[in-house]
N, CA, C and O atoms as a GROMACS GRO file, in nm:
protein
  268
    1UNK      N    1  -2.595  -7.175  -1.805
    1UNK     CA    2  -2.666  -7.293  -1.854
    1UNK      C    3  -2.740  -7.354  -1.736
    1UNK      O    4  -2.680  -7.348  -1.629
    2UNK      N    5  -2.870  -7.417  -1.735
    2UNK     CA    6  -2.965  -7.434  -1.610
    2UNK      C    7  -2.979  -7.580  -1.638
    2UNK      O    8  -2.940  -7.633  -1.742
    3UNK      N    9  -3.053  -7.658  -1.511
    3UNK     CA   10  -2.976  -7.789  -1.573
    3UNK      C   11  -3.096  -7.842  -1.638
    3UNK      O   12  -3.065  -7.959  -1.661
    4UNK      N   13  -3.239  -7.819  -1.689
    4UNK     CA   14  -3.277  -7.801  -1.843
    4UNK      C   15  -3.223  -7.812  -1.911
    4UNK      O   16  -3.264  -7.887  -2.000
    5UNK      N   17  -3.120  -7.764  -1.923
    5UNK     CA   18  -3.085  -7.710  -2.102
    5UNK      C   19  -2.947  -7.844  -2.045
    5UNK      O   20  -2.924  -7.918  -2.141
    6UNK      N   21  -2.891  -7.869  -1.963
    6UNK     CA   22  -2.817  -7.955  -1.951
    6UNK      C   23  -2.836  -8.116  -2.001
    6UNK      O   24  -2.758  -8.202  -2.042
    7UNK      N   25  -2.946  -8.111  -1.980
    7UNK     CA   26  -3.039  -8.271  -1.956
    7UNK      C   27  -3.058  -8.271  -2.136
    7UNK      O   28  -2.990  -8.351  -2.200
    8UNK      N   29  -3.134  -8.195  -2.194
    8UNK     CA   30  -3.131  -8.182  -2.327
    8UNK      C   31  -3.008  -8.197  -2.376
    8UNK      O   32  -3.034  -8.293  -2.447
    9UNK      N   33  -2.906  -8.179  -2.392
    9UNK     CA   34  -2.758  -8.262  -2.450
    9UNK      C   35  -2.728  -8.398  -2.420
    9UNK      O   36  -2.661  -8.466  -2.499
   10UNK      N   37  -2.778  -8.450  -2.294
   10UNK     CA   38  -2.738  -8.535  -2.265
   10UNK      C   39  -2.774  -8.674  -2.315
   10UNK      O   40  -2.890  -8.634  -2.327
   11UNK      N   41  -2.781  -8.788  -2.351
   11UNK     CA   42  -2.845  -8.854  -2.411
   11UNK      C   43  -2.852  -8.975  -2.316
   11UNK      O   44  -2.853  -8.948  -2.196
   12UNK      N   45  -2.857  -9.100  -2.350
   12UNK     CA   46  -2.920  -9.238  -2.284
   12UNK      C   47  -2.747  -9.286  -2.207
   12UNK      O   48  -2.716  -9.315  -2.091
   13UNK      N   49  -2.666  -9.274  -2.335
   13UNK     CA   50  -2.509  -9.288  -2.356
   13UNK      C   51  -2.461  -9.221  -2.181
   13UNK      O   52  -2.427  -9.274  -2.075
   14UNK      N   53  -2.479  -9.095  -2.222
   14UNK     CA   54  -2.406  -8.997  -2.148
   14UNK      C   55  -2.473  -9.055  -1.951
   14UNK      O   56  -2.390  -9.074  -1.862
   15UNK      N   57  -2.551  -9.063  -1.939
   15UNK     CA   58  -2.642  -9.076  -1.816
   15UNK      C   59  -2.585  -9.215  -1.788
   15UNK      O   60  -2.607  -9.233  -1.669
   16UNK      N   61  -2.517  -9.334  -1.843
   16UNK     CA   62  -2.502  -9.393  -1.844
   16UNK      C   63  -2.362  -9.378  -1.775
   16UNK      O   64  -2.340  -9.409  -1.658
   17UNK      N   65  -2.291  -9.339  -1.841
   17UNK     CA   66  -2.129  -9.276  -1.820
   17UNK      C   67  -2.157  -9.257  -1.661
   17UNK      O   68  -2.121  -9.321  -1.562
   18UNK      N   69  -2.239  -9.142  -1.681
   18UNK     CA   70  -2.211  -9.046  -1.532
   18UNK      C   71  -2.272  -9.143  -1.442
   18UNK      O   72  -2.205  -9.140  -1.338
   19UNK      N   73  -2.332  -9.197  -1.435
   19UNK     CA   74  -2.417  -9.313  -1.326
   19UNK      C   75  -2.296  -9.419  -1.302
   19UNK      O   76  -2.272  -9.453  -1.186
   20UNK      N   77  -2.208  -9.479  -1.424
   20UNK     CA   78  -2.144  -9.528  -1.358
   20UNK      C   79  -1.988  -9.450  -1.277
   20UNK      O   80  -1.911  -9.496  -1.193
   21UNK      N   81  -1.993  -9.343  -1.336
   21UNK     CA   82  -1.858  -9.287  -1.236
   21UNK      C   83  -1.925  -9.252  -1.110
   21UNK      O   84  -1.853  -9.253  -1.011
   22UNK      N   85  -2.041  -9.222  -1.095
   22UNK     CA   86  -2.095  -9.199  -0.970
   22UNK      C   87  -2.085  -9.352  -0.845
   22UNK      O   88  -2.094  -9.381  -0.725
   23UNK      N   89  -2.064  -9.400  -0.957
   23UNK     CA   90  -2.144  -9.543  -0.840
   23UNK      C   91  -1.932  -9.565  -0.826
   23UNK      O   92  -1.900  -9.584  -0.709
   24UNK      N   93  -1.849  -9.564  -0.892
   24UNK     CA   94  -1.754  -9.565  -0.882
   24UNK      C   95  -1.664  -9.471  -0.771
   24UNK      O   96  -1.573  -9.516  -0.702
   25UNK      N   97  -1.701  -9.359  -0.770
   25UNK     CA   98  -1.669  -9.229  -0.680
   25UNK      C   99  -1.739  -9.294  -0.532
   25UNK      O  100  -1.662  -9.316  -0.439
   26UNK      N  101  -1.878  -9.323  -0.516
   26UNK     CA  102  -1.925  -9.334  -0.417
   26UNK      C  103  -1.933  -9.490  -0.318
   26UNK      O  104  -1.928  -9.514  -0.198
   27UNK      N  105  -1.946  -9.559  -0.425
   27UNK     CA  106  -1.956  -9.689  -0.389
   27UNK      C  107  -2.066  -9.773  -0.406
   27UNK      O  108  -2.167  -9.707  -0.429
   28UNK      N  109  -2.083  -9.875  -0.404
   28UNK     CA  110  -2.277  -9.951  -0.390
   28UNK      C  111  -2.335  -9.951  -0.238
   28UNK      O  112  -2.456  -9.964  -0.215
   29UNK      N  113  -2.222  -9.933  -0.123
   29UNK     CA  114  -2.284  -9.903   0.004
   29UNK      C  115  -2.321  -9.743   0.004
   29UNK      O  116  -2.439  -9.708   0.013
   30UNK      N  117  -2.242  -9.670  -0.003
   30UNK     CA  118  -2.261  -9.521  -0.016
   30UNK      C  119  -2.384  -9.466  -0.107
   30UNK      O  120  -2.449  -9.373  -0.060
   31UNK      N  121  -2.417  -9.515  -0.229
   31UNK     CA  122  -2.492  -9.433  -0.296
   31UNK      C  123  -2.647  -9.495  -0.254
   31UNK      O  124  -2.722  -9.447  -0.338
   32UNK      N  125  -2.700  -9.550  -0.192
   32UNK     CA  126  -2.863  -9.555  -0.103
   32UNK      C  127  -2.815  -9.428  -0.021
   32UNK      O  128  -2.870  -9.322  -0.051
   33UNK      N  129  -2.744  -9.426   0.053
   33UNK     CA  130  -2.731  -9.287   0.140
   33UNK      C  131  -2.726  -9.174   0.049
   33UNK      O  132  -2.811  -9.085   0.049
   34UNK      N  133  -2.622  -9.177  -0.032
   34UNK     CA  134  -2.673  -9.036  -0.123
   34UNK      C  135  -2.786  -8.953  -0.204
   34UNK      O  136  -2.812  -8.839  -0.243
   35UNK      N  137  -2.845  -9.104  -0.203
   35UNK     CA  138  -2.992  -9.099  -0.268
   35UNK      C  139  -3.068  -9.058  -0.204
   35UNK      O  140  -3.156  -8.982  -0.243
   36UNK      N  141  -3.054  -9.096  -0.090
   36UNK     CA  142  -3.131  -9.094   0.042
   36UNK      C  143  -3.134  -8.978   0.078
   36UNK      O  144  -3.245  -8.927   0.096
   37UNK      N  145  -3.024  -8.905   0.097
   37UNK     CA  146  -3.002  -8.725   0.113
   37UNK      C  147  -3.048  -8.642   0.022
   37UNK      O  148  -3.095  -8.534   0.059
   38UNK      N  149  -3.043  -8.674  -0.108
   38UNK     CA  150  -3.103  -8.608  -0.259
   38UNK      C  151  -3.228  -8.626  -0.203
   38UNK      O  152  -3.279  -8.526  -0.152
   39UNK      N  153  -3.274  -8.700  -0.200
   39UNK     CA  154  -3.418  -8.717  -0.173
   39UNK      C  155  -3.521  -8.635  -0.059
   39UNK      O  156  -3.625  -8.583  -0.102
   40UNK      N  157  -3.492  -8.628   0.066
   40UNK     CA  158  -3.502  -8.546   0.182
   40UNK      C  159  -3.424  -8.372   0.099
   40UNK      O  160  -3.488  -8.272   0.133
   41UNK      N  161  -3.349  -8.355   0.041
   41UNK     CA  162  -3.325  -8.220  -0.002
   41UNK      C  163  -3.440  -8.185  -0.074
   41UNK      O  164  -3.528  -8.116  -0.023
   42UNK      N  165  -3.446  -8.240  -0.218
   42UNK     CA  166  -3.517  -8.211  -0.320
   42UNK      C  167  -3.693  -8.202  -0.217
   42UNK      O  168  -3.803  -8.161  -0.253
   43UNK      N  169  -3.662  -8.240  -0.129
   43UNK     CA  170  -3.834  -8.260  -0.017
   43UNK      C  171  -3.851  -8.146   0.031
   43UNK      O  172  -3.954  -8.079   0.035
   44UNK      N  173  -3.696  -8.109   0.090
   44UNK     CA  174  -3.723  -7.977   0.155
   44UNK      C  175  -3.770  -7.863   0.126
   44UNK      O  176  -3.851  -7.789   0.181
   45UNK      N  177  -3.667  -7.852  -0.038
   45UNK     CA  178  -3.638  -7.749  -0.116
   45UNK      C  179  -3.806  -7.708  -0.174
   45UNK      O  180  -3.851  -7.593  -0.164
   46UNK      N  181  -3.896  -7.841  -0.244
   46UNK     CA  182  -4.009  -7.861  -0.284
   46UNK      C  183  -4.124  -7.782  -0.153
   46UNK      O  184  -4.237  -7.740  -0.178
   47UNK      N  185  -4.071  -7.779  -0.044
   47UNK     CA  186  -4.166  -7.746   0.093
   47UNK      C  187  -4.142  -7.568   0.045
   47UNK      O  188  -4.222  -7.497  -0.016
   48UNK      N  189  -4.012  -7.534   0.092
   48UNK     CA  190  -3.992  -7.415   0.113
   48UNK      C  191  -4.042  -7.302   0.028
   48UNK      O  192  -4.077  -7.187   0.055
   49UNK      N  193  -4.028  -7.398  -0.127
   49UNK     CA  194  -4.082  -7.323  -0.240
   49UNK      C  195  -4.241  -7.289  -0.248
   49UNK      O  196  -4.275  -7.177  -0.287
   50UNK      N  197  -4.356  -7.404  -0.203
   50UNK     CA  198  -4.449  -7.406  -0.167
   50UNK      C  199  -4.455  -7.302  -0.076
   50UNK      O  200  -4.514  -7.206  -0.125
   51UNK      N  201  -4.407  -7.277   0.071
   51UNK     CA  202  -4.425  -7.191   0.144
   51UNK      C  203  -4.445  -7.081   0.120
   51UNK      O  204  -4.543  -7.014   0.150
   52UNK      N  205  -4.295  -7.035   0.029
   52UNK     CA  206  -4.287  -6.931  -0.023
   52UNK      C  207  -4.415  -6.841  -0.146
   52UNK      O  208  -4.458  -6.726  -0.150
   53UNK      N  209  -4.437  -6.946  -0.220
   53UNK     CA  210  -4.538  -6.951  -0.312
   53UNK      C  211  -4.697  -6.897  -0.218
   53UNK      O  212  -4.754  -6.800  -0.266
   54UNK      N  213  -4.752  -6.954  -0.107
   54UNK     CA  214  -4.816  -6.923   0.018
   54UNK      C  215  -4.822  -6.796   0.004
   54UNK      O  216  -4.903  -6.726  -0.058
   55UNK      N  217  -4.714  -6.763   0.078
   55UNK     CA  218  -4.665  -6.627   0.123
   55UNK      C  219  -4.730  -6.540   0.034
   55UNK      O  220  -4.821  -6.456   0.034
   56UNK      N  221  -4.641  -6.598  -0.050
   56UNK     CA  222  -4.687  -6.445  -0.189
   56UNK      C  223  -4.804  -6.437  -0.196
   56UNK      O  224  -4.839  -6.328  -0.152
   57UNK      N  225  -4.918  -6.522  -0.244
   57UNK     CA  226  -5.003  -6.520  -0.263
   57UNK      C  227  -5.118  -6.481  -0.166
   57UNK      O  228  -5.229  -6.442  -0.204
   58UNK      N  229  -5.078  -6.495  -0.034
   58UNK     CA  230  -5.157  -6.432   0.100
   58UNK      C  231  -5.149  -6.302   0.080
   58UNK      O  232  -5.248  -6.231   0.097
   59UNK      N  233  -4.996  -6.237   0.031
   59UNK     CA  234  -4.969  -6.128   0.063
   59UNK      C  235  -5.026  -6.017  -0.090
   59UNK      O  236  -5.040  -5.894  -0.086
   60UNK      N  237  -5.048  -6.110  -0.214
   60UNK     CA  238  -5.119  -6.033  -0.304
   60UNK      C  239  -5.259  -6.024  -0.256
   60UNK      O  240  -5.308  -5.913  -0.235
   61UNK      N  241  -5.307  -6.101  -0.244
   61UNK     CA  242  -5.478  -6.106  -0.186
   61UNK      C  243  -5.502  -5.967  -0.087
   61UNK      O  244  -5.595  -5.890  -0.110
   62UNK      N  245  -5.413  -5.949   0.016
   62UNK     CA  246  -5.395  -5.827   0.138
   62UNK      C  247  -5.366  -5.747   0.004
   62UNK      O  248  -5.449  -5.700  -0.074
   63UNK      N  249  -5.291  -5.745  -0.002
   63UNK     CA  250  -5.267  -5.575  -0.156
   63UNK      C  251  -5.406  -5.588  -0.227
   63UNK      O  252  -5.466  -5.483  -0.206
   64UNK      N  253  -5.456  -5.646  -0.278
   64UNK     CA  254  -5.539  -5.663  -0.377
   64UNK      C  255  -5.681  -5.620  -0.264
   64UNK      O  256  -5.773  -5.556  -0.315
   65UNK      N  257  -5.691  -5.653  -0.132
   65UNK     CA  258  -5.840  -5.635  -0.041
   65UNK      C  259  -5.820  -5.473  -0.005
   65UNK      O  260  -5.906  -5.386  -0.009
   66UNK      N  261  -5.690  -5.461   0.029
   66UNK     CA  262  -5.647  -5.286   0.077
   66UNK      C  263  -5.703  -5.166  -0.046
   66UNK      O  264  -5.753  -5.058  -0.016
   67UNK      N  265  -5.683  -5.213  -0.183
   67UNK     CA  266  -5.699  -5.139  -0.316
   67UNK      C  267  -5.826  -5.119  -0.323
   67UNK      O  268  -5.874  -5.060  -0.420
   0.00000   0.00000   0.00000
């Protein structure tokens, strides 16, 4: 299950739940920092994929000029 298809079950209710056991687990000082780390990840992850995406596409263009 991908978390698509996760988010689709979930409703207004449920997000509600989990937001507050989160803030419960972490704290109201702790979760700006966690956010804060989600945030710089999801940045990174968004870079690398781009890069990668680059890559490929440099490297079809070279296959595609060689042919």
């Amino acid at each position: 299950m991908n978390f698509s298809m996760l988010l689709a079950f979930l409703g207004g209710y449920e997000m509600v739940v989990i937001g507050l056991i989160i803030l419960l687990l972490f704290g109201g000082k702790k979760l700006p920092e966690l956010m804060k780390g989600l945030g710089k990840g999801i940045k990174e992850f968004n870079s690398a994929k781009a890069n990668i995406e680059g890559e490929l596409k440099e490297s079809m263009k070279d296959i595609d000029a060689k042919s």
